[in-house]
Phi, psi and omega in degrees: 000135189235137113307114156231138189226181153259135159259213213292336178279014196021049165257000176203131172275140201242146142237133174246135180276131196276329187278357165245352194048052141270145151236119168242142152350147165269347184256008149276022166315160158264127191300351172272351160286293184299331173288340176277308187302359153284348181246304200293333190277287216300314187276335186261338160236079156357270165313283206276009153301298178301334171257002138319321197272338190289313203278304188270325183110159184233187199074157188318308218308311194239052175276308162342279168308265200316343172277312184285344148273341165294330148306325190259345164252359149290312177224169189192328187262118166274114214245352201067014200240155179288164167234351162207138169275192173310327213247359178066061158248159163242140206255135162227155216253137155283123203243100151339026194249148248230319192277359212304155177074336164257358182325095176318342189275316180093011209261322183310125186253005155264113168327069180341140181274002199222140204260180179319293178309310156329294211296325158342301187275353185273307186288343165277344173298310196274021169242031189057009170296155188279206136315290186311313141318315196280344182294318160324283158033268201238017182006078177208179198290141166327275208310352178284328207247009164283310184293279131045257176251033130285341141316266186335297164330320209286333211277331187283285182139028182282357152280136177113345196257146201306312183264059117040279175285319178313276191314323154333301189295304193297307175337274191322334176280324178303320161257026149073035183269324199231181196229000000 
């Protein structure tokens, strides 16, 4: 059973065998690893197996390449729970990315919790408008985009924490809304 995340600085993708408490790199991976987790992303997902191989290239030589972009927009958060099992099944993880399924790349197989008009409004937050601006914006009331992005908070999980808005902002930089 494997766990794969970023760690904290989201500069490296990790795996961990949960059943040995090892962590390694994803690219000191064993080519017998990637190759199963590569037969298992072809079969249980398809589509998007295919525009891996469009994208990474197909055949073993770029199984690598094609597990480390299906990972790193699948999974991310170290949660303790597997992401591929005993059996090379893959578990799929709820991912914090704001874009999923829109993703111009395609590889993502989840449905974002934050709808269009959010994201929007996530990205005039970290580029600092106030409520009252971005409701300017977007013409639309302070109190919508008050509700808005108290929904966000609820949809990230960023409620109960003392900073909120701090955890938005890194959001946003963290998923690549603002630069």
């Amino acid at each position: 059973m494997f766990e794969i995340y970023w760690n904290q600085g989201c500069t490296m993708l990790l795996v961990e065998d949960l059943t040995l408490g090892i962590v390694k790199r994803f690219d000191e991976m064993s080519f017998d690893f990637i190759q199963r987790f590569d037969a298992a992303t072809a079969e249980s997902r398809p589509a998007t197996y295919k525009k891996l191989c469009e994208e990474c290239g197909s055949g073993p030589q770029a199984a690598y390449k094609r597990m480390f972009t299906f990972s790193a927009c699948n999974f991310s958060t170290q949660d303790g729970r597997p992401d591929i099992d005993q059996d090379f099944i893959i578990v799929p993880e709820r991912v914090q990315c704001p874009i999923r399924h829109k993703c111009t790349l395609g590889y993502c197989n989840f449905e974002s919790d934050l709808s269009k008009r959010e994201i929007d409004i996530v990205k005039l937050f970290a580029q600092g408008f106030s409520e009252h601006n971005i409701a300017s914006q977007l013409f639309i009331s302070p109190s919508t985009v008050h509700n808005h992005i108290t929904n966000i908070y609820n949809k990230l999980g960023f409620t109960g924490s003392q900073h909120p808005d701090r955890l938005l902002v890194s959001y946003s930089y963290n998923n690549k809304l603002i630069k």
